[in-house]
N, C-alpha and C positions, 0 to 999 in steps of 0.2 A: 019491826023486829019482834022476835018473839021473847018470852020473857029468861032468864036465867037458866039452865037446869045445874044438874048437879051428877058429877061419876059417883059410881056405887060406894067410893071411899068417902065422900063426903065434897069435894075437893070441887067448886066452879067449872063447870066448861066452859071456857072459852069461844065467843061466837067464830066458827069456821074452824076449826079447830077438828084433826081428825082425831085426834087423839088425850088423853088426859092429860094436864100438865106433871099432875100430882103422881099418880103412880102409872101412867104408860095405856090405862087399856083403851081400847078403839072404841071410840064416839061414832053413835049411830050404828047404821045396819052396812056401813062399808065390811070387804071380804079383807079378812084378817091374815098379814103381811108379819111373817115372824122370820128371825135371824134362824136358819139352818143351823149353826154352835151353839148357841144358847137360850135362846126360841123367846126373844126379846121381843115385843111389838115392834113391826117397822114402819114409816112412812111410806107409800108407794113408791115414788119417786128415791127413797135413799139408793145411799152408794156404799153407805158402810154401817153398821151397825151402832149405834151410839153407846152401846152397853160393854160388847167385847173386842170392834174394831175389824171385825169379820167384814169382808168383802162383801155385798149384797150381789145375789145371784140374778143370772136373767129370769124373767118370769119362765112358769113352766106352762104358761097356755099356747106357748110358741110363738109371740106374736110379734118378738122379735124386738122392739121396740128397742131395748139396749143394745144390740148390736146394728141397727142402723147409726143409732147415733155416733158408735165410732168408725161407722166406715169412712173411710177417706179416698174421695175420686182427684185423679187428678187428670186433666184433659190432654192426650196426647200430643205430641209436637209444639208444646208449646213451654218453653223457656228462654233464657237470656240468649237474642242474639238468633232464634230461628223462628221462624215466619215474619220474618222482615227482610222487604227486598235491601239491599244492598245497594249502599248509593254508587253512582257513577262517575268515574273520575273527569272532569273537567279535560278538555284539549286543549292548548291554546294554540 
């Protein structure tokens, strides 16, 4: 482990930490993620701004990433009751 550092406020960084606790700004040489309304630092991965509540956009390198995530496949012919044979009725 390497030892302590400190954001430009004064304020601990946190080991793994992208970001400041204390006042927001991006830890290390990660590319800097800001709220489109109110240009709040974001986590990569957010969904919503923690500042104004703003929606977090898909990236713009098109990588798509967020809209995979909500695709939704669903496999043809297949629900309650089809693609299963049907049993046969008994003769006696």
């Amino acid at each position: 482990r390497t030892t302590a550092s400190r954001c430009d406020c004064g304020a601990p960084i946190i080991w793994g930490s992208h970001f400041c606790a204390n006042c927001g700004r991006p830890v290390g040489e990660q590319a800097v993620v800001t709220c489109t309304q109110c240009d709040h630092p974001l986590p990569a991965d957010a969904g919503f701004c923690p500042s104004c509540g703003k929606a977090a956009e898909a990236p713009a390198n098109g990588d798509g990433e967020r809209e995979a995530d909500a695709t939704v496949i669903r496999q043809a012919g297949v629900g309650a009751g089809e693609g299963s044979p049907k049993p046969d009725r008994w003769e006696e």
